[in-house]
C-alpha positions as CSV (number, residue, x, y, z in Angstrom):
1,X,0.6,33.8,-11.3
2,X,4.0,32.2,-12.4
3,X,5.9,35.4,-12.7
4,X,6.4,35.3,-9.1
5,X,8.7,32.1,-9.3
6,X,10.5,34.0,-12.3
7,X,10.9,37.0,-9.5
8,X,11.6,34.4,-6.9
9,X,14.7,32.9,-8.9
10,X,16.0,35.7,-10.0
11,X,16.1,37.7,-6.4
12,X,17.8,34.0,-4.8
13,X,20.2,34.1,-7.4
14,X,21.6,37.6,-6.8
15,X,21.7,37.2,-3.5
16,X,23.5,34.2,-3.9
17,X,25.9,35.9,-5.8
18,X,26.1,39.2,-3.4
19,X,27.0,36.3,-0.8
20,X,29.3,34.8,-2.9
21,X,31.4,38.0,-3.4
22,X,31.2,39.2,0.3
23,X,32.7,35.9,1.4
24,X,35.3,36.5,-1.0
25,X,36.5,40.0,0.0
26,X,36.0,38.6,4.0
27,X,38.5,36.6,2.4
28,X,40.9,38.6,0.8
29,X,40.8,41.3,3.7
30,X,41.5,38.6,6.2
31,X,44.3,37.6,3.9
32,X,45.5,41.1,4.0
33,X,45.3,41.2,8.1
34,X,47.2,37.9,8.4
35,X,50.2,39.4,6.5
36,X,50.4,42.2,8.6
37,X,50.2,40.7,11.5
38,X,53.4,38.2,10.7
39,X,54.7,41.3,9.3
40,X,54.9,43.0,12.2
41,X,55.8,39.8,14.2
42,X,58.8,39.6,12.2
43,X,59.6,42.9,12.3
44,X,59.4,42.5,16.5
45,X,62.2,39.6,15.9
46,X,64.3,41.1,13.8
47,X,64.3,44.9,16.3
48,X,64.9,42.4,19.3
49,X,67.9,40.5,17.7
50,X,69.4,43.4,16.8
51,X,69.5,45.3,19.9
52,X,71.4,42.0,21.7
């Protein structure tokens, strides 16, 4: 009757780690969204300054 603890903590830990790494790429893609968004902010700046 103890193998299901053995089952038990092994399916908790790999879910715990399949969390781990989604929160991570949430992360980097967020990341990646951010920079294109002041990318294009900047890019909005630098059109309008030039056509004063």
């Amino acid at each position: 009757m103890d193998g299901y603890k053995e089952m038990y903590y092994r399916l908790f830990g790999k879910i715990t780690d399949i969390i781990k790494e989604l929160q991570s790429v949430q992360q980097e893609t967020e990341e990646i969204f951010l920079s294109q968004e002041t990318e294009k902010r900047e890019g909005t700046c630098l059109a309008k300054k030039r056509s004063k």
